[in-house]
VOFILUM-771346 format. One record per residue (C-alpha): residue number from 0; z, x negated, y. Coordinates in nm, 3 decimals. Example, Ala and Ser with C-alpha at 12.3 -4.5 7.8 and 13.67 -1.06 7.14 Angstrom:
BEGIN
<node><num>0</num><Z>0.780</Z><X>-1.230</X><Y>-0.450</Y></node>
<node><num>1</num><Z>0.714</Z><X>-1.367</X><Y>-0.106</Y></node>
This chain:
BEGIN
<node><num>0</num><Z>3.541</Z><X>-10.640</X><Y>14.793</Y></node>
<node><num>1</num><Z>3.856</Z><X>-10.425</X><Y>14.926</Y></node>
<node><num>2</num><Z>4.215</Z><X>-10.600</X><Y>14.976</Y></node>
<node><num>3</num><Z>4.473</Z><X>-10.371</X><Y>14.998</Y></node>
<node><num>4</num><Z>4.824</Z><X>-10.449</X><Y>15.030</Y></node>
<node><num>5</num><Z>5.040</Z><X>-10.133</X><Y>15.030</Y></node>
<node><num>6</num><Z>5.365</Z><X>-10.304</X><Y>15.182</Y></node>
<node><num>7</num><Z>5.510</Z><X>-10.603</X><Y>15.390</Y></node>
<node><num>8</num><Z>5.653</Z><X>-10.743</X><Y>15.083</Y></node>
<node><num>9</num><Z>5.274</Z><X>-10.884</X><Y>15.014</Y></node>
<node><num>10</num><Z>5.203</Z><X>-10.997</X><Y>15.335</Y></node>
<node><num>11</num><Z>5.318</Z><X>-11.371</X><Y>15.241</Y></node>
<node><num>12</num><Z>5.064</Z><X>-11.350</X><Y>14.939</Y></node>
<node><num>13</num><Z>4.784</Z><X>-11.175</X><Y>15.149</Y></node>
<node><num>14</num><Z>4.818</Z><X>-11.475</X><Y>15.388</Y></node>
<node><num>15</num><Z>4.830</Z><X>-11.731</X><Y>15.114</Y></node>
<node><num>16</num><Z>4.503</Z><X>-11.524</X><Y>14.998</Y></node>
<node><num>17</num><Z>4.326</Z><X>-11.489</X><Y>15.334</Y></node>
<node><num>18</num><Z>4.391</Z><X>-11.898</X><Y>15.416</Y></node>
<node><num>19</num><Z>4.126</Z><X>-11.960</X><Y>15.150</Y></node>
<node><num>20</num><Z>3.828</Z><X>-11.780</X><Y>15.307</Y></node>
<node><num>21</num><Z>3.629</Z><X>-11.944</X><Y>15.613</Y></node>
<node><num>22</num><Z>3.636</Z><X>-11.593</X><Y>15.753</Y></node>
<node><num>23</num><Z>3.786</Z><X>-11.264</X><Y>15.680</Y></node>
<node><num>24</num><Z>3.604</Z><X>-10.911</X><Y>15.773</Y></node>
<node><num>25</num><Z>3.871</Z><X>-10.627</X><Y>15.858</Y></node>
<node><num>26</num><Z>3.779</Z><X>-10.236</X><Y>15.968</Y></node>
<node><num>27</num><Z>3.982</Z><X>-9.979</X><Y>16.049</Y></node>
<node><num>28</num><Z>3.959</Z><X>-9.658</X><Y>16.236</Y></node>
<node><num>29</num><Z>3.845</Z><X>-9.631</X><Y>16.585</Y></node>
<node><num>30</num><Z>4.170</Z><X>-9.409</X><Y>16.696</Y></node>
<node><num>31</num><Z>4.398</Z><X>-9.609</X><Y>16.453</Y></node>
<node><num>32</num><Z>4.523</Z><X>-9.832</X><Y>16.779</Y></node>
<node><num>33</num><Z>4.819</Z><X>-9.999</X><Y>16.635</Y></node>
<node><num>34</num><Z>4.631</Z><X>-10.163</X><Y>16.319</Y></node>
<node><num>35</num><Z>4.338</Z><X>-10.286</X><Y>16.606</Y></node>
<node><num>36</num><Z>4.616</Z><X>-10.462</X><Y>16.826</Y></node>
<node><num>37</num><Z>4.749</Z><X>-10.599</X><Y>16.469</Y></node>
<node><num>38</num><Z>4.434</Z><X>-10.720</X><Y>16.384</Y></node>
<node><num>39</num><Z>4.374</Z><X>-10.862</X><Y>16.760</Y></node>
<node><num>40</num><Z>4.701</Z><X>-11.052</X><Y>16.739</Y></node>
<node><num>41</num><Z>4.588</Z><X>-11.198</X><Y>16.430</Y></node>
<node><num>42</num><Z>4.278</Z><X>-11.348</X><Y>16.619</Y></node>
<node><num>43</num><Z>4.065</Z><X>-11.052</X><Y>16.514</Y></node>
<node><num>44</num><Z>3.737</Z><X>-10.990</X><Y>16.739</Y></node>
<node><num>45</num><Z>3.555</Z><X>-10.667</X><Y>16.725</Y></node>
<node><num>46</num><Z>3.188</Z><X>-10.725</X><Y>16.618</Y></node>
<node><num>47</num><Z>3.070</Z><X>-10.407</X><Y>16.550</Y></node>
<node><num>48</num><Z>3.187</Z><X>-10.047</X><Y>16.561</Y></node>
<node><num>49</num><Z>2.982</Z><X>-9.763</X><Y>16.337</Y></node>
<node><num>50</num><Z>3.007</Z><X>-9.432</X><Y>16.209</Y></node>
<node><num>51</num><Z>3.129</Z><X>-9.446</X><Y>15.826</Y></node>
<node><num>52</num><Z>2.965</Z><X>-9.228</X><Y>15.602</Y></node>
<node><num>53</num><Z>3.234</Z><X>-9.269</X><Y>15.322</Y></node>
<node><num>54</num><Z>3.472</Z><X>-9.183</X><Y>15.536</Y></node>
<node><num>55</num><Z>3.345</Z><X>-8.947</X><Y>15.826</Y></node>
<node><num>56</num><Z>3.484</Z><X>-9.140</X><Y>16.120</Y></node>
<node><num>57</num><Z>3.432</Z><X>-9.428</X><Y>16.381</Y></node>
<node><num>58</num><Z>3.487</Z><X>-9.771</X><Y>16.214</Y></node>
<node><num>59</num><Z>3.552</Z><X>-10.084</X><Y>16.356</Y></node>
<node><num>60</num><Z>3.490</Z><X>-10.429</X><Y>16.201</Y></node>
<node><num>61</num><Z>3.690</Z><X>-10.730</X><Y>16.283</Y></node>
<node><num>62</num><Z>3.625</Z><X>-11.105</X><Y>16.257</Y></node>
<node><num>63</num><Z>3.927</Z><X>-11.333</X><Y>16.171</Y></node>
<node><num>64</num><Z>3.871</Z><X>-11.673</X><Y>16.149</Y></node>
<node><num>65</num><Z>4.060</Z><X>-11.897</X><Y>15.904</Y></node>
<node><num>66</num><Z>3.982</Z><X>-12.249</X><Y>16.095</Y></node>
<node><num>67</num><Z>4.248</Z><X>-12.354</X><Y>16.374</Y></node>
């Protein structure tokens, strides 16, 4: 399943979303540096990095976990 919210007008109902989920898997591009330091500031940790055949580039897959 893919979440995609488009603008920051959603982000209070992605986190509403997200807050019901033990754990939540994120990717995003290798180079794309600013959504990795969101992600990291979030609580994200990198646990793997591939090569995407879908979309022809580095990927890299990020653990957030929901329990504080």
């Amino acid at each position: 399943m893919k979440l995609v919210f488009p603008t920051m007008e959603y982000k209070e109902k992605a986190m509403d979303y997200i807050k019901e989920f033990h754990e939540v898997l994120v990717a995003c591009n290798k180079e794309n540096v600013a959504s990795a330091g969101v992600i990291k500031n979030c609580g994200g940790v990198l646990k793997d990095e591939f090569f995407s055949e879908t979309y022809q580039e580095m990927t890299q897959m990020y653990c957030i976990s929901c329990y504080k």
